[in-house]
N, C-alpha and C positions, 0 to 999 in steps of 0.2 A: 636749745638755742635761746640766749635769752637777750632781749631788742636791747637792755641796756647798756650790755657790754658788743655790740654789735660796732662796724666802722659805720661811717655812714654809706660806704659804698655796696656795703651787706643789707644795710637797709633798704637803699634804694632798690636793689636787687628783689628785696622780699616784698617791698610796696608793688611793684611792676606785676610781680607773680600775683602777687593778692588781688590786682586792679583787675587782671583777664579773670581769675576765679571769681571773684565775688562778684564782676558786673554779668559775667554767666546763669550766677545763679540767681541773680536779683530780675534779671532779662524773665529767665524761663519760666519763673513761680510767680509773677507780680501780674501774672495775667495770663489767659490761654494763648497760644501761638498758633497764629492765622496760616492760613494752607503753604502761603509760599514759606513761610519761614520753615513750617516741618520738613518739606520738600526738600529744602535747599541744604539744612543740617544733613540731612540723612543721606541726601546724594553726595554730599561733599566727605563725611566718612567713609562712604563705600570707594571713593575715587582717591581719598589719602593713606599712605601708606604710615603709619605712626612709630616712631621709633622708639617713642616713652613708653614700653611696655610695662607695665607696674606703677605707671602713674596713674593720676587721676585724669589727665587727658587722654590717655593710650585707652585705659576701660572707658570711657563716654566714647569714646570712637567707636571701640569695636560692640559697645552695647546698642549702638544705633544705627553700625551698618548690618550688622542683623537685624534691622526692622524694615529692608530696603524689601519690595514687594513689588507686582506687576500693575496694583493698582492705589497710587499712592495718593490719591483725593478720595478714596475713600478711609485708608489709614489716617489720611489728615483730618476728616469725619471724626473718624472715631477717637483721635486725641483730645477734639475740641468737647465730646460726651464726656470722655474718663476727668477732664481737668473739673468739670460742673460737678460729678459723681462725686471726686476724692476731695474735693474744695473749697466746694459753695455751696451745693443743697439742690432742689430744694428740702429734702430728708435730709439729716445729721452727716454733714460733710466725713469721711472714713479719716480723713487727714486735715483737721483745722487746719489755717493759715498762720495763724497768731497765736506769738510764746502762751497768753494766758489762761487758751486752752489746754495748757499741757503744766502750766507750772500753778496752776490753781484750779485746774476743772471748770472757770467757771464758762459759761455758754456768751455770756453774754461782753460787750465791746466797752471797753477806755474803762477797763478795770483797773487796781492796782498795779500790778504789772506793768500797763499801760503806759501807767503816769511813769514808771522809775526809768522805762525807756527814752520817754520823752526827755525827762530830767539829763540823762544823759547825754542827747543828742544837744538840750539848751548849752553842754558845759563846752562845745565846740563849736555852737552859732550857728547847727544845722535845725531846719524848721522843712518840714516836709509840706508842700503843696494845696495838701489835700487836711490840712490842720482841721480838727475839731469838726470834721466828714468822715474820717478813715483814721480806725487806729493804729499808732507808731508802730505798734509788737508783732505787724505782719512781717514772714521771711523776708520779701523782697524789699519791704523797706528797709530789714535794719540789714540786708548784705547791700543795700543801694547806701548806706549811710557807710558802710563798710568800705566800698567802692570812693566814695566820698573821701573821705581821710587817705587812703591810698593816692589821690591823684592831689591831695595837699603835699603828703608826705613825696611824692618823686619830685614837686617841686619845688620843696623846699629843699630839697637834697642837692641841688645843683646849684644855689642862692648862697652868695659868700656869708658865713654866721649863722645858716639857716641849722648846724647840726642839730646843735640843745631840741629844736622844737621841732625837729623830722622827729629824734629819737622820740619825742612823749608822743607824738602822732602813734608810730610805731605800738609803744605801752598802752598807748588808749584802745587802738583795735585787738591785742590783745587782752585788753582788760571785758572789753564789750564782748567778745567770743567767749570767754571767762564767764562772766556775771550772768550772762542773757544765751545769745545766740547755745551754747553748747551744752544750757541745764534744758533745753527741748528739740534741736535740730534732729537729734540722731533718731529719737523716738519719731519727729518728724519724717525723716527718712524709710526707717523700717518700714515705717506704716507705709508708703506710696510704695516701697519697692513690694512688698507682700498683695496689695489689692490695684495694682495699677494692670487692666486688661488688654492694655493697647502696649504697654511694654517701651514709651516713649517717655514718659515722667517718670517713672521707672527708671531707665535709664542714668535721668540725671539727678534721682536720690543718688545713686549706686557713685556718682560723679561726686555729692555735697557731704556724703557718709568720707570719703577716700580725703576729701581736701579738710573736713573736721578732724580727721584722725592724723592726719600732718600740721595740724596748727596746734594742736595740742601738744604737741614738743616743742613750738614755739612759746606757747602761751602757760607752759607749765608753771 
């Protein structure tokens, strides 16, 4: 599928889909998830019945109502360990956070990498918050910039003339899942789903690997 030759009404359709994935995944990785939130995910799979079998929603369900347990503040305990273990340190995090760990090895922040991301987010006027404290190349920020262009793109989609610049929205997050996000997510990925102990980040690699492998027939 390719965004250019798409109607706009395809578009909008793929912006919508892309908004729920990518603010999921920008939510879950962009920081550890406090008790009630693990709670609430995990009870709320166990209580819905999923239809999308084969999607990447139908596996996040049923990878997380299997982690439904008798004692679930302490599975929420131990998510908020494995996130510190696989992420941050204080020993050599198993799964960096940031492309630059994976596309240059280097250990250290606002590498090159860095900057091309940055550059990239200048060419659409998005500026993240946390500028020149935190670098751009973390997951959650560039599927939060992801997220970003998805809610330009639904609505310009609806905006009389808005087509022309829904569609480059469209080309621009698959150009960024291209360039950036998809030369390290997967490696990302593997890595949490292989050493995650608690089987909850885990989870939602298995969730970010399944919605990578469907954007790449988009972003071909």
């Amino acid at each position: 599928m390719d965004a250019a030759k798409m109607t706009t009404e395809e578009i909008a359709s793929l912006a919508s889909r892309r908004l729920d994935r990518f603010g999921l995944i920008a939510d879950v990785f962009s920081k550890e998830s406090p008790e009630n939130v693990v709670k609430d995910v995990v009870r709320q799979a166990s209580r819905v019945c999923w239809e999308g079998h084969g999607s990447p929603e139908g596996t996040l369900a049923l990878g997380l109502r299997s982690l439904s347990c008798g004692d679930m503040a302490a599975f929420a305990t131990q998510t908020r360990t494995e996130y510190a273990r696989l992420f941050l340190g204080p020993r050599a995090p198993v799964a960096p956070l940031h492309e630059s760990a994976y596309v240059s090895g280097a250990c250290r922040m606002f590498t090159e990498e860095t900057m091309a991301v940055r550059s990239f987010y200048e060419r659409f006027g998005w500026v993240m918050k946390a500028r020149n404290r935190e670098p751009e190349d973390s997951i959650g920020t560039e599927f939060e910039f992801l997220r970003n262009l998805s809610v330009r793109c639904m609505e310009l989609s609806f905006r009389p003339g808005g087509e022309e610049e829904t569609r480059e929205l469209a080309e621009a997050q698959s150009e960024f899942l291209r360039i950036h996000v998809m030369r390290w997510a997967h490696e990302f990925a593997r890595r949490v789903v292989e050493n995650d102990r608690s089987g909850y980040y885990a989870a939602w690699a298995r969730f970010l690997a399944e919605v990578l492998r469907e954007e790449e027939s988009v972003c071909a």
